[in-house]
N, C-alpha and C positions, 0 to 999 in steps of 0.2 A: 712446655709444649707451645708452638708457634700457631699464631691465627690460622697461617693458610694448611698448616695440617689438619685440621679442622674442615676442609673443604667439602667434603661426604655426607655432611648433618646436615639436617632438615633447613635448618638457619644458611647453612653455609650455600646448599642449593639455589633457595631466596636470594640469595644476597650477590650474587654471580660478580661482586667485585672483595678482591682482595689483595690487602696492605699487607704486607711484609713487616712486623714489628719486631724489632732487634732486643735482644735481651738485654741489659745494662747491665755491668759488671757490679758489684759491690754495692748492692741499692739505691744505687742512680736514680732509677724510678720512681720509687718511693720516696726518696729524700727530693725531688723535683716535684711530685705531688703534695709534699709538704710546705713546699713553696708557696704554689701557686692556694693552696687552700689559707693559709696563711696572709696572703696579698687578698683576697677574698672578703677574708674577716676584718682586716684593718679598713677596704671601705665599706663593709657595709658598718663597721662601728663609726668610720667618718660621716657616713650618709646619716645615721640617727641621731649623732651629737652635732651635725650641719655644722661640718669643719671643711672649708674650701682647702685643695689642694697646696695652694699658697700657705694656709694658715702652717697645714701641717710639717712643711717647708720649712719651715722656721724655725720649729720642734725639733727637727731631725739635727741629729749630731755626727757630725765625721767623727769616729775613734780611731781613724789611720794614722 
């Protein structure tokens, strides 16, 4: 089901604008949410062990 079919419900009334949100094929979605929650995590555990970007920089490994 697409957001804007949804337009009929009490919310959607409210809300008098609407996005077009595309399905992704083969959970695209989901796997890009797991991204960005994952980029999340790594700074907020940078933030609490006070590791500057640089440091972490340094850490990181090319395996290409």
């Amino acid at each position: 089901m697409k957001f804007q079919e949804r337009a009929s419900t009490v919310l959607g009334e409210l809300g008098k604008v609407f996005e077009k949100i595309d399905e992704k094929e083969m959970g695209c979605l989901f796997e890009q949410s797991l991204l960005i929650l994952h980029d999340l995590m790594i700074l907020t555990l940078m933030e609490k062990m006070r590791i500057t970007p640089s440091q972490m920089a340094k850490r990181h490994r090319n395996v290409e």
